[in-house]
PDB file as gemmi writes it, atoms N, CA and C in Angstrom:
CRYST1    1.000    1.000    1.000  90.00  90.00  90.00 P 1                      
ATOM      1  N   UNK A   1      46.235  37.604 121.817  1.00  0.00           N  
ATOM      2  CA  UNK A   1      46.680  38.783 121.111  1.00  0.00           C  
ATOM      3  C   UNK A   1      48.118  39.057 121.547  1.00  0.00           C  
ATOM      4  N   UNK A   2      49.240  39.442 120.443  1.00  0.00           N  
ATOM      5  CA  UNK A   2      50.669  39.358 121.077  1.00  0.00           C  
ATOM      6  C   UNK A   2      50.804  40.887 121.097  1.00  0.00           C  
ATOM      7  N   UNK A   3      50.299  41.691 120.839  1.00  0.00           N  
ATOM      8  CA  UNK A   3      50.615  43.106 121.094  1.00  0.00           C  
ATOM      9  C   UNK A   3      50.162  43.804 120.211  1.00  0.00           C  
ATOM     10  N   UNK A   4      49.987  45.160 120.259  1.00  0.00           N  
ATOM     11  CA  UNK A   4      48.817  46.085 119.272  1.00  0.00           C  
ATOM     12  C   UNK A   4      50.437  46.739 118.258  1.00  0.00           C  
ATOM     13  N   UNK A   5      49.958  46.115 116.845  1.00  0.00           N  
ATOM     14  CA  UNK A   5      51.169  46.283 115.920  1.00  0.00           C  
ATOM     15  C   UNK A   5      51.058  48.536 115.567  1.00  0.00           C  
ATOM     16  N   UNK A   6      50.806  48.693 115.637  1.00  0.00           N  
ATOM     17  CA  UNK A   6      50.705  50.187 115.348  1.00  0.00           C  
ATOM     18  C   UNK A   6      49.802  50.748 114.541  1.00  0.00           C  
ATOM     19  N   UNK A   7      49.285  51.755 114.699  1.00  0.00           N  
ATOM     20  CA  UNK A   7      47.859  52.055 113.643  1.00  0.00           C  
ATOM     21  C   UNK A   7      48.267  52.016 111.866  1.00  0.00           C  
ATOM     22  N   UNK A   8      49.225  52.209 111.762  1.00  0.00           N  
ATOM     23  CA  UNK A   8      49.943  51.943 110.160  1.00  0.00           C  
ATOM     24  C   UNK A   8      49.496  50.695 109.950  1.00  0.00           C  
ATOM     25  N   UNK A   9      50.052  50.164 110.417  1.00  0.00           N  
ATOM     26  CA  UNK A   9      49.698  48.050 110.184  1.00  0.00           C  
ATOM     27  C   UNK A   9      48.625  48.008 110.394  1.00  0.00           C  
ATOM     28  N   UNK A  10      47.228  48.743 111.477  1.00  0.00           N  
ATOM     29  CA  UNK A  10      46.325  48.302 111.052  1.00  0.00           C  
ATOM     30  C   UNK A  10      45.504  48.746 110.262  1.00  0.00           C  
ATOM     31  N   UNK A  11      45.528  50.075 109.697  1.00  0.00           N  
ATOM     32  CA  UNK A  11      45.003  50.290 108.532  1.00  0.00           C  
ATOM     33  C   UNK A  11      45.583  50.060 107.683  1.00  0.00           C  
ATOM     34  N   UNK A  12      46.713  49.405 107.080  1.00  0.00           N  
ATOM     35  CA  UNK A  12      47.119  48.454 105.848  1.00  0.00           C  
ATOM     36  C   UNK A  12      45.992  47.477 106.209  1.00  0.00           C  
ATOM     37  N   UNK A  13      46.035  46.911 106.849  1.00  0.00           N  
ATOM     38  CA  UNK A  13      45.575  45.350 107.113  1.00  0.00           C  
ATOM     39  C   UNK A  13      44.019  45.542 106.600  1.00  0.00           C  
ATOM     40  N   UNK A  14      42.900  46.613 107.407  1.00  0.00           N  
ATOM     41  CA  UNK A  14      41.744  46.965 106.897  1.00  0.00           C  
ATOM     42  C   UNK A  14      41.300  47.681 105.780  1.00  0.00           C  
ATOM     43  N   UNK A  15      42.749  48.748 105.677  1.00  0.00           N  
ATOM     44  CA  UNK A  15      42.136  48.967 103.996  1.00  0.00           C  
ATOM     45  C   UNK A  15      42.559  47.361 102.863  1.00  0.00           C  
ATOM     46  N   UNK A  16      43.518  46.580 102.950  1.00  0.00           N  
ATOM     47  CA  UNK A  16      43.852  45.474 102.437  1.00  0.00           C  
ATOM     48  C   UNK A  16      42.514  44.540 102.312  1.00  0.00           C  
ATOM     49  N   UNK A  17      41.685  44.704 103.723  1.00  0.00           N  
ATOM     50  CA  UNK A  17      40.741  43.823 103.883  1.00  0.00           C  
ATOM     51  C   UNK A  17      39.599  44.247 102.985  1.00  0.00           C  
ATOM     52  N   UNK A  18      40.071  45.957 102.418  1.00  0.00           N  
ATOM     53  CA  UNK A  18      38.109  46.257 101.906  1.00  0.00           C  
ATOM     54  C   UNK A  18      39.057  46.367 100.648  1.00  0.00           C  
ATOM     55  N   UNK A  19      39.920  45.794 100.320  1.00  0.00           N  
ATOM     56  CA  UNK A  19      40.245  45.441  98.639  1.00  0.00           C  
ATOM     57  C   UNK A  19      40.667  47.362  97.994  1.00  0.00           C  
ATOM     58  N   UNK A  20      41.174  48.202  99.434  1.00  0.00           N  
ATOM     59  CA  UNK A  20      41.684  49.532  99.023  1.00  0.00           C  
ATOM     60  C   UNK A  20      43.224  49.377  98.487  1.00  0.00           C  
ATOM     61  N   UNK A  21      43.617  50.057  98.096  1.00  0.00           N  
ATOM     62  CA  UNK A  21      44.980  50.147  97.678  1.00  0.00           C  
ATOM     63  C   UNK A  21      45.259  51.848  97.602  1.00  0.00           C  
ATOM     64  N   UNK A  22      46.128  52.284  97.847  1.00  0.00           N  
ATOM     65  CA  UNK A  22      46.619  53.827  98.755  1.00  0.00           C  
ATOM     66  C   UNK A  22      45.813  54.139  97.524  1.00  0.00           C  
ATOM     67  N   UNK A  23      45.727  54.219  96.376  1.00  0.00           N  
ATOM     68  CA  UNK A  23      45.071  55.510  95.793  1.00  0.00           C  
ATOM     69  C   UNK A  23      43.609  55.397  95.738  1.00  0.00           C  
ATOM     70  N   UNK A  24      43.553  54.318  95.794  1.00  0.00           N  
ATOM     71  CA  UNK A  24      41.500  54.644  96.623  1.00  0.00           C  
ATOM     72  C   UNK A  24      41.026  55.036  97.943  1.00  0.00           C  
ATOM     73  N   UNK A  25      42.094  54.762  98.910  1.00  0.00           N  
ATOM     74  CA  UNK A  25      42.359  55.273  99.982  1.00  0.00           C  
ATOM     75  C   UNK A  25      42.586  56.426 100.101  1.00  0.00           C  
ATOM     76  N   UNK A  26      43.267  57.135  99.256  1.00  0.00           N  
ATOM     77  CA  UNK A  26      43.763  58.780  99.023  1.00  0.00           C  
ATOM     78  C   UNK A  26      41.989  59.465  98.421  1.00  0.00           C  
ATOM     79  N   UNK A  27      41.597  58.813  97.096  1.00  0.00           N  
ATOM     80  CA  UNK A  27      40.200  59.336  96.811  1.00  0.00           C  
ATOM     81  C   UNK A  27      39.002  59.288  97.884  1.00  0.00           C  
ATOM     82  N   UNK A  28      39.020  58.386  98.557  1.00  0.00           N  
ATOM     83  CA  UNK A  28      37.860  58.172  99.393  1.00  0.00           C  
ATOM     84  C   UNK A  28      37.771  59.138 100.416  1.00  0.00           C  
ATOM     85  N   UNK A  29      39.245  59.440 100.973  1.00  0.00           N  
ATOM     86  CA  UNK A  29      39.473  60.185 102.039  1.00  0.00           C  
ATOM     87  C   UNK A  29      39.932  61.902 101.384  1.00  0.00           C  
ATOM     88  N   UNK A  30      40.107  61.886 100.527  1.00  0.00           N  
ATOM     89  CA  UNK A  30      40.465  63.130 100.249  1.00  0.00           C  
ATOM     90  C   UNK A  30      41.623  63.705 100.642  1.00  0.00           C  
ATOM     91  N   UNK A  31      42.926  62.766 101.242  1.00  0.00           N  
ATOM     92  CA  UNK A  31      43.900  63.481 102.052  1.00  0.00           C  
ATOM     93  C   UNK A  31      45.097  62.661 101.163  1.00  0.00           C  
ATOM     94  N   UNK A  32      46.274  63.624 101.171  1.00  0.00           N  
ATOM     95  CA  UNK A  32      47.672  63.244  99.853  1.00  0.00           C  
ATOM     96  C   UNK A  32      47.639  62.137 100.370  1.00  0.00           C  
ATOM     97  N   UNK A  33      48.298  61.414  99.134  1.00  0.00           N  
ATOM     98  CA  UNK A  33      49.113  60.278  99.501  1.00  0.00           C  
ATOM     99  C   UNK A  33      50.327  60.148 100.471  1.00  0.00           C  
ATOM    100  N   UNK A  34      50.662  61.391 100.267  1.00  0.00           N  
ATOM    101  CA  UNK A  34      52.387  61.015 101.342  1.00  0.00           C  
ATOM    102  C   UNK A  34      52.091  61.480 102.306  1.00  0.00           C  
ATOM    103  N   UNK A  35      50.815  61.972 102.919  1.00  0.00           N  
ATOM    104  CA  UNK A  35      49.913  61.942 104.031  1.00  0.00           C  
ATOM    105  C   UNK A  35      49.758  60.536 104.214  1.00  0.00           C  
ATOM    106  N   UNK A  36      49.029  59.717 103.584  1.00  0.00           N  
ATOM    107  CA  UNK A  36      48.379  58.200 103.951  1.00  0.00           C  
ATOM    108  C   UNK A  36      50.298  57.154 104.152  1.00  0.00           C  
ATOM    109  N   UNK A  37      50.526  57.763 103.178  1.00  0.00           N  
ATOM    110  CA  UNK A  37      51.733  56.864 103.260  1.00  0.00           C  
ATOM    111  C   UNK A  37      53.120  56.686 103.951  1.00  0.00           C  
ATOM    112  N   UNK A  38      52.849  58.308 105.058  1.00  0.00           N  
ATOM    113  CA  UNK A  38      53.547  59.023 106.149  1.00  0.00           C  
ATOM    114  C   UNK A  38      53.036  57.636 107.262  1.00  0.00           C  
ATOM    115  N   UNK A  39      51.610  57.736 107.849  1.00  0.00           N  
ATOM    116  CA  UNK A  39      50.833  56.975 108.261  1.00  0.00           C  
ATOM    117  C   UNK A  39      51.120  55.745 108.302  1.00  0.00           C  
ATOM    118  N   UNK A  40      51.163  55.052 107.072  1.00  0.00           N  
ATOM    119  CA  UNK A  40      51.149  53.926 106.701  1.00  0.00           C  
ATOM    120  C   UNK A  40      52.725  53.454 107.374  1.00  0.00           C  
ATOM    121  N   UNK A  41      53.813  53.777 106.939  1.00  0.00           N  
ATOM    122  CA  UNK A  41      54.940  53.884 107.822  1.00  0.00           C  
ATOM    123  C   UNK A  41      55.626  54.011 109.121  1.00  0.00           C  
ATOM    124  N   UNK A  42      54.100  54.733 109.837  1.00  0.00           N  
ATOM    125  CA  UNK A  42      54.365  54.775 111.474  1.00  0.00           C  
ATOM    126  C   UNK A  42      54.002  55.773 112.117  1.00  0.00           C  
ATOM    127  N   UNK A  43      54.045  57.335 111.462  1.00  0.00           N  
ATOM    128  CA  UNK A  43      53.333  58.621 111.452  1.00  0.00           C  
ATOM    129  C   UNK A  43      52.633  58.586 112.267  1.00  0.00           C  
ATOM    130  N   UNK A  44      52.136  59.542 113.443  1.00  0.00           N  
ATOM    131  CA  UNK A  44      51.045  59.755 114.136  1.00  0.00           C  
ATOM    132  C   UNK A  44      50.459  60.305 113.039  1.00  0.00           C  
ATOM    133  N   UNK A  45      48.636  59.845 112.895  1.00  0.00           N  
ATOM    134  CA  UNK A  45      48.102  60.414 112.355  1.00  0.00           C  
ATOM    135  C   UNK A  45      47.624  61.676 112.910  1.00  0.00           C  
ATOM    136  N   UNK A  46      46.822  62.820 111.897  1.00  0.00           N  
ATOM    137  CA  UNK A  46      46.266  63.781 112.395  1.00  0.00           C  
ATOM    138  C   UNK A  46      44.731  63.458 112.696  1.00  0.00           C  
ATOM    139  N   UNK A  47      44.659  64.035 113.534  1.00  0.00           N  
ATOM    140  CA  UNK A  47      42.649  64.082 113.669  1.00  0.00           C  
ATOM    141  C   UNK A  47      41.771  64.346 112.347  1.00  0.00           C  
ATOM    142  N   UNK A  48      42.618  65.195 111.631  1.00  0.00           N  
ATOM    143  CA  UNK A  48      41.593  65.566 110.422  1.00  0.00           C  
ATOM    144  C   UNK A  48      41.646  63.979 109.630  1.00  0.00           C  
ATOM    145  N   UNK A  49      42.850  63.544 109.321  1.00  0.00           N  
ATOM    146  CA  UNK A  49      43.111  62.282 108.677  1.00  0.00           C  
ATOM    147  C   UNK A  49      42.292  61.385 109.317  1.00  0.00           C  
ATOM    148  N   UNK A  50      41.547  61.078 110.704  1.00  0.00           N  
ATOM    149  CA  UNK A  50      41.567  59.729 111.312  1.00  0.00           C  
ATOM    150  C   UNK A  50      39.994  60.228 110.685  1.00  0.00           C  
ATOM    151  N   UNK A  51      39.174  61.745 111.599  1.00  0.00           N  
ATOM    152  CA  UNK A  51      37.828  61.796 110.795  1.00  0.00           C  
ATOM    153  C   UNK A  51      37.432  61.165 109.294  1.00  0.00           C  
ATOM    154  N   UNK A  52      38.520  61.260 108.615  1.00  0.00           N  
ATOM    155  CA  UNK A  52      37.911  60.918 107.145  1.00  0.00           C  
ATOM    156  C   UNK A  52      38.279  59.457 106.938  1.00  0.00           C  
ATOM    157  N   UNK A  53      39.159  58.847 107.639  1.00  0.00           N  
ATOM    158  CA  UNK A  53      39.827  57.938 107.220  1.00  0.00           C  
ATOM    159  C   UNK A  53      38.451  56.084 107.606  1.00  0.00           C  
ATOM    160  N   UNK A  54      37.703  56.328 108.587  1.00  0.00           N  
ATOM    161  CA  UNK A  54      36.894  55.669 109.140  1.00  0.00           C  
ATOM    162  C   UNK A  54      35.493  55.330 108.699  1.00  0.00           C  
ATOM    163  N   UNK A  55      34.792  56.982 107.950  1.00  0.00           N  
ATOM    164  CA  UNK A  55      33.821  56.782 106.773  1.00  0.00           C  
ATOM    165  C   UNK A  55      34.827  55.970 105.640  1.00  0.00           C  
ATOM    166  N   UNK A  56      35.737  56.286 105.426  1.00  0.00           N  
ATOM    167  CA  UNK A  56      36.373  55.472 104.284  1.00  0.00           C  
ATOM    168  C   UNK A  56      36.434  53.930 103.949  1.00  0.00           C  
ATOM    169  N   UNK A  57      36.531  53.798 105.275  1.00  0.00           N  
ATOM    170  CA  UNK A  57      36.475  52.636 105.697  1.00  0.00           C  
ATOM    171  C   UNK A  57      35.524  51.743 105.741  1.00  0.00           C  
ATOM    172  N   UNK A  58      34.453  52.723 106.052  1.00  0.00           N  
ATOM    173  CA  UNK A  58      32.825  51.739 106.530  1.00  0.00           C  
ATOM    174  C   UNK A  58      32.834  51.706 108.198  1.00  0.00           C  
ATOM    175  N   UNK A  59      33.829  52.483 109.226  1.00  0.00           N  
ATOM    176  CA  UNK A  59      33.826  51.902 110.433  1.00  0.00           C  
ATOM    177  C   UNK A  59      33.378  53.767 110.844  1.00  0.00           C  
ATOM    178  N   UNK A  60      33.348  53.921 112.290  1.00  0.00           N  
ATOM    179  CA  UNK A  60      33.005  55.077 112.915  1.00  0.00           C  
ATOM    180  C   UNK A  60      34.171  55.835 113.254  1.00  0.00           C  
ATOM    181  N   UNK A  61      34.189  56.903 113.110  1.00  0.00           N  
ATOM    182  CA  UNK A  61      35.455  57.966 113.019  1.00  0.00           C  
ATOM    183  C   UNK A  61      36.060  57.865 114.297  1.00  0.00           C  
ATOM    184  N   UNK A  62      34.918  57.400 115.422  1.00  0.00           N  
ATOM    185  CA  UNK A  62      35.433  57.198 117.015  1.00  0.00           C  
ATOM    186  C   UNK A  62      36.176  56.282 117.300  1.00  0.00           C  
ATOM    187  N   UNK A  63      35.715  55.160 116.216  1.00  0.00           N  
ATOM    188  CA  UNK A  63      36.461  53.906 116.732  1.00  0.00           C  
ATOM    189  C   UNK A  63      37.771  53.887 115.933  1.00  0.00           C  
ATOM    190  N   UNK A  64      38.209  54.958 114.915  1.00  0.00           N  
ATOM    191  CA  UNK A  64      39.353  55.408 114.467  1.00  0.00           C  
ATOM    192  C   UNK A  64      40.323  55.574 115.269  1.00  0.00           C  
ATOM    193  N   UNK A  65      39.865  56.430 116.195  1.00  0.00           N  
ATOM    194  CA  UNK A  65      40.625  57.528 117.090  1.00  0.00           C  
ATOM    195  C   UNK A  65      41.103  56.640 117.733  1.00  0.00           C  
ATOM    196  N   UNK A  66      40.357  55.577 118.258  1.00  0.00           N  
ATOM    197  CA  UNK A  66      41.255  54.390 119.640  1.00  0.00           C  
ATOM    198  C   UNK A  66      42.077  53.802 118.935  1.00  0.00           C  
ATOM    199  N   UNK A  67      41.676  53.060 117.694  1.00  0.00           N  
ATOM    200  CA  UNK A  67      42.610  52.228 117.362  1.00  0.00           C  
ATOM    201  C   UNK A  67      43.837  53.058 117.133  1.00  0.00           C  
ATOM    202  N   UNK A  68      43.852  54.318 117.161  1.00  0.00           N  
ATOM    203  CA  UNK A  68      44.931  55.183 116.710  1.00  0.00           C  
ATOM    204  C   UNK A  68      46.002  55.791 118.122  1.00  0.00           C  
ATOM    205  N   UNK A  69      44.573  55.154 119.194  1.00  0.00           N  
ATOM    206  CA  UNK A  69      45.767  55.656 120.040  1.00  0.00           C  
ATOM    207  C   UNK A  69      45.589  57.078 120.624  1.00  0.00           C  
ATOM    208  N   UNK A  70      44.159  57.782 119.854  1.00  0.00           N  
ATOM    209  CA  UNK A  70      44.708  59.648 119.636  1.00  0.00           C  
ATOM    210  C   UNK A  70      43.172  59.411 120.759  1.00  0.00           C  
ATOM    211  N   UNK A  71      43.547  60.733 121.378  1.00  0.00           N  
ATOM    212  CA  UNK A  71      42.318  61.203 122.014  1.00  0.00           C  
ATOM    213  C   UNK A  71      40.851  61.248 121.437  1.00  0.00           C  
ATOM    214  N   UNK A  72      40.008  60.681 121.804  1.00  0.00           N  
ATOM    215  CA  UNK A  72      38.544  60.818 120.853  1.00  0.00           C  
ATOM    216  C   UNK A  72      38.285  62.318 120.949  1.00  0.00           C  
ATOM    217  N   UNK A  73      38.093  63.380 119.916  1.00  0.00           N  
ATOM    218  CA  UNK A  73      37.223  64.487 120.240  1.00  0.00           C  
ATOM    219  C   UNK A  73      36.274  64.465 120.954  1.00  0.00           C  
ATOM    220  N   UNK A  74      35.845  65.581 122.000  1.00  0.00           N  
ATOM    221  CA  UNK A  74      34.961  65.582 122.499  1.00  0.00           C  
ATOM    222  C   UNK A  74      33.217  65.115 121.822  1.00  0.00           C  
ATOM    223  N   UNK A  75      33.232  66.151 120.586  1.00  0.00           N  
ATOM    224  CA  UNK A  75      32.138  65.805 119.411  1.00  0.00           C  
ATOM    225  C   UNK A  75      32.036  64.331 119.086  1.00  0.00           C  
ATOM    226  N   UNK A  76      33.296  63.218 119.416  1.00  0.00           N  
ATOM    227  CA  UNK A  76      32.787  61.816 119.159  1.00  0.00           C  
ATOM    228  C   UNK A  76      33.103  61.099 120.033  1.00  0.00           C  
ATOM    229  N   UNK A  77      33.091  61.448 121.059  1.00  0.00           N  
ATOM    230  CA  UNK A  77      33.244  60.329 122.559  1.00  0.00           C  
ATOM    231  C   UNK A  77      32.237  59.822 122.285  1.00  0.00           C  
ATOM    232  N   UNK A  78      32.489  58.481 123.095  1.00  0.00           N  
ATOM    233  CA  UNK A  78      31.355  57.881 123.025  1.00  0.00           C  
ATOM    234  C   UNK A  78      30.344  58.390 125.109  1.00  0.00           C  
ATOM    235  N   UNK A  79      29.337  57.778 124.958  1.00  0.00           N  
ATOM    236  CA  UNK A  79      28.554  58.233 126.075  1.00  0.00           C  
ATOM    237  C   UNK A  79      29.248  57.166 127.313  1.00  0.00           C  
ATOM    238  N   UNK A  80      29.579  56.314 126.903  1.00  0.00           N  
ATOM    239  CA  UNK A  80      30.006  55.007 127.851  1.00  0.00           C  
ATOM    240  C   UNK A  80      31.429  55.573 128.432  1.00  0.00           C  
ATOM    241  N   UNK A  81      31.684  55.810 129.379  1.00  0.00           N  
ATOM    242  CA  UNK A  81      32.675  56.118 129.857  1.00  0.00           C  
ATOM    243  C   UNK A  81      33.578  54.513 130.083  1.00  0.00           C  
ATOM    244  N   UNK A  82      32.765  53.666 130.338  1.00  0.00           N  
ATOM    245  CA  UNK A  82      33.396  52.389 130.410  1.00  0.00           C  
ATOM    246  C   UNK A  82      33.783  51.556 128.824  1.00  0.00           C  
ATOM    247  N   UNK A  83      33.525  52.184 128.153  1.00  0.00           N  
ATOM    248  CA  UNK A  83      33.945  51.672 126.721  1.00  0.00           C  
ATOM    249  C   UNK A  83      35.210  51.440 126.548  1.00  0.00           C  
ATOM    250  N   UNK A  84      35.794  52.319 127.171  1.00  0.00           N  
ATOM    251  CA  UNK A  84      37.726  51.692 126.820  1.00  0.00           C  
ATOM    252  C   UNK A  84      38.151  50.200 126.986  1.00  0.00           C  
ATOM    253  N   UNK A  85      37.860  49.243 128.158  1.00  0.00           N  
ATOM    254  CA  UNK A  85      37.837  47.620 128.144  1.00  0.00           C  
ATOM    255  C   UNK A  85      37.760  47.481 127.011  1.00  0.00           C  
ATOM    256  N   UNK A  86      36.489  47.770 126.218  1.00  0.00           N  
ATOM    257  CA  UNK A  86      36.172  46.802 125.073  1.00  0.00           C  
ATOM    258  C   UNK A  86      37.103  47.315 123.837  1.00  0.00           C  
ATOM    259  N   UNK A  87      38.162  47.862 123.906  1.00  0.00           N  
ATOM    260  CA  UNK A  87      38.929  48.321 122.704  1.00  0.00           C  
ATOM    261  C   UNK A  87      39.896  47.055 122.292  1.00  0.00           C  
ATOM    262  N   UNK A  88      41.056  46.291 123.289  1.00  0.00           N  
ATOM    263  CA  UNK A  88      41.492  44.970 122.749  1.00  0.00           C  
ATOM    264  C   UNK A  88      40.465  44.353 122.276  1.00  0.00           C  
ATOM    265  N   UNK A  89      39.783  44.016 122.708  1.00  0.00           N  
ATOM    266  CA  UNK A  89      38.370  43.148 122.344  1.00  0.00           C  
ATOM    267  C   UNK A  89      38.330  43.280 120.562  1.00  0.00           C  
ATOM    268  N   UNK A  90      37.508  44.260 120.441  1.00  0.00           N  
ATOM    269  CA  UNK A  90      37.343  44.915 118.968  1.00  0.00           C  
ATOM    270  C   UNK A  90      38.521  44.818 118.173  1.00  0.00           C  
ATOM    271  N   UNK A  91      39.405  45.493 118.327  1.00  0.00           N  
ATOM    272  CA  UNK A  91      40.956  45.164 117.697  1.00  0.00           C  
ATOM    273  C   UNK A  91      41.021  43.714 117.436  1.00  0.00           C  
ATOM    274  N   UNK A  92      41.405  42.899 118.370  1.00  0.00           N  
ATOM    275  CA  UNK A  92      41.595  41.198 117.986  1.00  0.00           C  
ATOM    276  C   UNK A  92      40.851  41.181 116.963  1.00  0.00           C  
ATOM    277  N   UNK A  93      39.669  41.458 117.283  1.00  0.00           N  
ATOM    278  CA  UNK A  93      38.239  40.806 116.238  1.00  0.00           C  
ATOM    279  C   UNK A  93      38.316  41.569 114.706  1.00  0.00           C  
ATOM    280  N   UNK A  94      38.749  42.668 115.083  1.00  0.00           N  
ATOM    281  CA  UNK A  94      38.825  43.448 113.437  1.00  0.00           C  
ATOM    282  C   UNK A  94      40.094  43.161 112.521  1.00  0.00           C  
ATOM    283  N   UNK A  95      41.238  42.572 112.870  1.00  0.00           N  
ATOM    284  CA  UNK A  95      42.004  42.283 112.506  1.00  0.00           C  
ATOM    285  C   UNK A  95      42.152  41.305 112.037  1.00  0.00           C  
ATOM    286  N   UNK A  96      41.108  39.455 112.414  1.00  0.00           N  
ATOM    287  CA  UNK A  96      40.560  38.473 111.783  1.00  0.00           C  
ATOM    288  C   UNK A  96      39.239  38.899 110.996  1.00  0.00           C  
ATOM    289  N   UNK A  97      38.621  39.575 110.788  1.00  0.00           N  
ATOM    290  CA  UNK A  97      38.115  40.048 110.006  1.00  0.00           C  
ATOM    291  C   UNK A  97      37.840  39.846 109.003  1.00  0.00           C  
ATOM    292  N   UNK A  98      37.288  38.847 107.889  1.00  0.00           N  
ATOM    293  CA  UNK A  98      37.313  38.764 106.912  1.00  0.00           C  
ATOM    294  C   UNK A  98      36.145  40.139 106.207  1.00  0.00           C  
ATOM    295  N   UNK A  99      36.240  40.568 105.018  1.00  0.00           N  
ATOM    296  CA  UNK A  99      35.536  41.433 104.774  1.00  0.00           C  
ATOM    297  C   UNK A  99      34.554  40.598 103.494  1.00  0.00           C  
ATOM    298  N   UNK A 100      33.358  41.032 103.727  1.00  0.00           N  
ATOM    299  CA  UNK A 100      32.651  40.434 103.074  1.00  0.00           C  
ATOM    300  C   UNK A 100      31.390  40.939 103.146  1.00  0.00           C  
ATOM    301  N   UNK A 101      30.102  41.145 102.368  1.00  0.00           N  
ATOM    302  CA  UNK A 101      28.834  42.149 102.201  1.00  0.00           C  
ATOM    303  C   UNK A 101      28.193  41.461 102.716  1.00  0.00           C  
ATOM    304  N   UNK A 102      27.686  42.365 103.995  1.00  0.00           N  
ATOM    305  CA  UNK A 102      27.020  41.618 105.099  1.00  0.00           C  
ATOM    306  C   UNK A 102      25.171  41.329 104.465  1.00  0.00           C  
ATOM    307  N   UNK A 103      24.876  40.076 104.719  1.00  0.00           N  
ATOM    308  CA  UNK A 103      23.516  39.846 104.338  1.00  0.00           C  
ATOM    309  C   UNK A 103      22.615  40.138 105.944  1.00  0.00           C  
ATOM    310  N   UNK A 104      22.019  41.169 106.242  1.00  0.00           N  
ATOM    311  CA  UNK A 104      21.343  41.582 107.359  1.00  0.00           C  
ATOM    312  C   UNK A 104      19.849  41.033 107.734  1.00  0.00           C  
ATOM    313  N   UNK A 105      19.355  40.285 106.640  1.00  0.00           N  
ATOM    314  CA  UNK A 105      17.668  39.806 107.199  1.00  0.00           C  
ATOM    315  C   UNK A 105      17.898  38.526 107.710  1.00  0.00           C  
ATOM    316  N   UNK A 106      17.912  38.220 108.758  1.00  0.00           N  
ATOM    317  CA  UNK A 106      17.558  36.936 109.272  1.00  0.00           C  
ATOM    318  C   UNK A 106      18.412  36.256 110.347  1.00  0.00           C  
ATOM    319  N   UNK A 107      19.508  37.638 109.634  1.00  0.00           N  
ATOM    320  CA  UNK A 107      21.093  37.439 110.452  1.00  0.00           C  
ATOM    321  C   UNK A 107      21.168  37.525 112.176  1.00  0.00           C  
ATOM    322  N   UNK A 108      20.063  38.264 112.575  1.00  0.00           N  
ATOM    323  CA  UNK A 108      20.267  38.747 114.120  1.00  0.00           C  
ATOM    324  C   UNK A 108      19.443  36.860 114.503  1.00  0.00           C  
ATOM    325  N   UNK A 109      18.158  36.543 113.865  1.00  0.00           N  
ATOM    326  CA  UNK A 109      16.898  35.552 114.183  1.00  0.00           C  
ATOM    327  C   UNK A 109      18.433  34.305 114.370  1.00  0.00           C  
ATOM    328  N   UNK A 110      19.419  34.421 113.722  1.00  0.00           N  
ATOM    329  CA  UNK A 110      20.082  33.028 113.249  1.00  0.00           C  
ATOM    330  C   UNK A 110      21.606  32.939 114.562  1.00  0.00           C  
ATOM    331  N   UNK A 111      21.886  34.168 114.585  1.00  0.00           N  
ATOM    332  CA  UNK A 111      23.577  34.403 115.275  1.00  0.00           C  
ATOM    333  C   UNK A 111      22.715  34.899 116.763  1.00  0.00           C  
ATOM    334  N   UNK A 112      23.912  33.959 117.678  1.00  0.00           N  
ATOM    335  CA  UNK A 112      23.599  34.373 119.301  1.00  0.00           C  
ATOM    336  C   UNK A 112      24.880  35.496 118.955  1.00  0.00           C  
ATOM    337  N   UNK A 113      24.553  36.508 119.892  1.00  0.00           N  
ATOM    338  CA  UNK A 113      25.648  37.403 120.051  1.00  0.00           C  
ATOM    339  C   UNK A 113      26.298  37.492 121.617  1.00  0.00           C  
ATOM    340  N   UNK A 114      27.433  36.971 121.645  1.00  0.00           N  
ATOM    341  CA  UNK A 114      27.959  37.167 122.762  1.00  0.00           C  
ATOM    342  C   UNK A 114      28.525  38.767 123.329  1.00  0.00           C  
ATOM    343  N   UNK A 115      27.855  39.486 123.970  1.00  0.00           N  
ATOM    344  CA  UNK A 115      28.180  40.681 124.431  1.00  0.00           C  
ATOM    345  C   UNK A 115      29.601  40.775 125.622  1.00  0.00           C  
ATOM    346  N   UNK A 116      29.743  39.994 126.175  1.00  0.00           N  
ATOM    347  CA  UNK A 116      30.911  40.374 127.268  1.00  0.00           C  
ATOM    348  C   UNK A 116      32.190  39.707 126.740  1.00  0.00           C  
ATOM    349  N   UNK A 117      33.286  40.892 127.028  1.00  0.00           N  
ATOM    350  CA  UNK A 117      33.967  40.843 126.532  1.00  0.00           C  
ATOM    351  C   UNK A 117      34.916  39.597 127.091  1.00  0.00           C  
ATOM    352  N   UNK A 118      36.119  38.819 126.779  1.00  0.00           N  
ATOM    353  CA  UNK A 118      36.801  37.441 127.450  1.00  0.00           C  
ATOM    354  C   UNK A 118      37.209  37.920 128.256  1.00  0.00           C  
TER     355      UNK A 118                                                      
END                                                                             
C-alpha cells in the first residue's frame, strides 16, 4: 500500500465501484451535490454526510468514519477497542474491490477465510 489517497478518492473509487455517479450519490444520500462534490475534491466531510453516505454505499456508517479519518461517534464505535490495526488492512482490500452481487449459499462451505491481519 503506497499511502492512504484521501477520503475524496476513496469514495470516488467506491461509489465508481457500485456503478454511482454524483447524482445517485446525491439521491441515495439525501445531501447537495456541492456537498458530495466539496468532498469529492478534498473537503473534510461532515458526520451527518459520512452517516448517510455508508448505507449508500452498502458498507457500515462506522467503517465510514475511519476511512474518513473523523472520530467514530460514540453511538457507532465499535466494541473492539483493538479494531484500529485492522483499518489499513480493510482499506487495501476495499480499494481492489471489485463490486459484484455477492452469491451467499455455499460461499462460507467453499472460501477459507483468513482472519489475521499481514
Amino acid at each position: 500500500m503506497t499511502g492512504y489517497p484521501g477520503f475524496g478518492v476513496l469514495l470516488a473509487k467506491l461509489s465508481d465501484r457500485r456503478q454511482l455517479d454524483i447524482g445517485a450519490l446525491t439521491r441515495r444520500t439525501g445531501v447537495s451535490e456541492p456537498e458530495i462534490q466539496d468532498v469529492l475534491g478534498g473537503a473534510v466531510p461532515t458526520p451527518s454526510l459520512l452517516r448517510k453516505v455508508g448505507p449508500a454505499l452498502g458498507l457500515h456508517a462506522e467503517d465510514i468514519f475511519v476511512f474518513a479519518g473523523v472520530t467514530v461517534p460514540d453511538d457507532l464505535a465499535p466494541l473492539d477497542a483493538g479494531a484500529r490495526r485492522w483499518v489499513p488492512y480493510v482499506v487495501e482490500h476495499a480499494e481492489r474491490m471489485r463490486y459484484r452481487p455477492r452469491l451467499v449459499e455455499g460461499l462460507v462451505a467453499k472460501t477459507r477465510l483468513d482472519l489475521e491481519p499481514p
